[in-house]
C-alpha positions in Angstrom: 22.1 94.1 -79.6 19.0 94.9 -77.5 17.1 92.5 -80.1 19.5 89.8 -79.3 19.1 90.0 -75.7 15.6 90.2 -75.8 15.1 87.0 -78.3 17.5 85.3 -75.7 15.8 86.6 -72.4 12.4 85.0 -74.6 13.7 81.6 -75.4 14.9 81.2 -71.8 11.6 82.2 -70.6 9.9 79.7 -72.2 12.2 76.7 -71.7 11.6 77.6 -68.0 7.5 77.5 -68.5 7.3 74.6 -70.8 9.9 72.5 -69.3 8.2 69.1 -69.5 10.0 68.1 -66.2 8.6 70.7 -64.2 4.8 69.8 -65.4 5.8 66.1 -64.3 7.6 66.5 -61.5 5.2 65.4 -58.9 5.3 62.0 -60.8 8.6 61.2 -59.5 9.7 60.1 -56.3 13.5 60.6 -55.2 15.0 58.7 -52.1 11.5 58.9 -50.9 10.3 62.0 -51.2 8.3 64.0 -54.4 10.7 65.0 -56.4 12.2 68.7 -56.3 12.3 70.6 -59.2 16.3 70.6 -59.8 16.1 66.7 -59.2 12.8 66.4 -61.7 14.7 68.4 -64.1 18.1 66.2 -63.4 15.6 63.1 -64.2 14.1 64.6 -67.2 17.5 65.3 -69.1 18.6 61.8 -69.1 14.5 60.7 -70.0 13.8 58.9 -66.9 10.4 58.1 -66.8 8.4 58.7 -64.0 8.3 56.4 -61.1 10.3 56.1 -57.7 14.0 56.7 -57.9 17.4 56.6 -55.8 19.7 59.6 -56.0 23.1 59.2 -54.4 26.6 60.5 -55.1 27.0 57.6 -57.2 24.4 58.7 -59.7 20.5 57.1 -60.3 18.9 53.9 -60.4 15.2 53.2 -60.4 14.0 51.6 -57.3 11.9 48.5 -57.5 8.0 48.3 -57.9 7.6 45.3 -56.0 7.4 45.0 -52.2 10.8 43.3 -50.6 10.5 39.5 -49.7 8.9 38.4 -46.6 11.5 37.5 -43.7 12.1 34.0 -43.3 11.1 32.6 -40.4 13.4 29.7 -38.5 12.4 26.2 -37.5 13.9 24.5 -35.3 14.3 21.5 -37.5 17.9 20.7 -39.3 20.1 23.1 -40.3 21.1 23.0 -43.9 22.6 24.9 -46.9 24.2 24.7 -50.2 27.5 24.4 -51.6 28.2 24.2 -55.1 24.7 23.6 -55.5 24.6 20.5 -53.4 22.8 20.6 -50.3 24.1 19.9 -47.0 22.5 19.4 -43.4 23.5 19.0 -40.0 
């Protein structure tokens, strides 16, 4: 019994020091943020690779790379927009 344990208390041991989500987890970014190491590990188990991330009560999704669209700026010019994919103007 004592052999058991002690083959047990050794395999958890070294699924804790050669977990690969713990050696990557200051590759990801969650909400934000470097990742913890529950939220690394959370990442890992479904093989999310490393990059920036959104964690809500909904589950993951991987957050885009590229920087969000400039804002539009407004003329003062006509005033148009599309239905049905024809345009119309004021």
């Amino acid at each position: 019994m004592k052999r058991i344990f002690l083959a047990v208390a050794i395999a958890t041991a070294a699924l804790n020091i050669f977990a690969p989500a713990i050696g990557h987890a200051q590759d990801y970014i969650v909400n934000g943020h470097s990742a913890s190491k529950a939220e690394a590990q959370f990442l890992a188990s479904y093989s999310a690779p490393a990059g920036h991330w959104q964690v809500d009560g909904y589950g993951f999704s991987r957050v885009a790379d590229e920087h969000p669209a400039p804002p539009v700026v407004k003329t003062a010019g006509r005033k148009c927009w599309y239905v049905l994919d024809v345009q119309l103007c004021d």
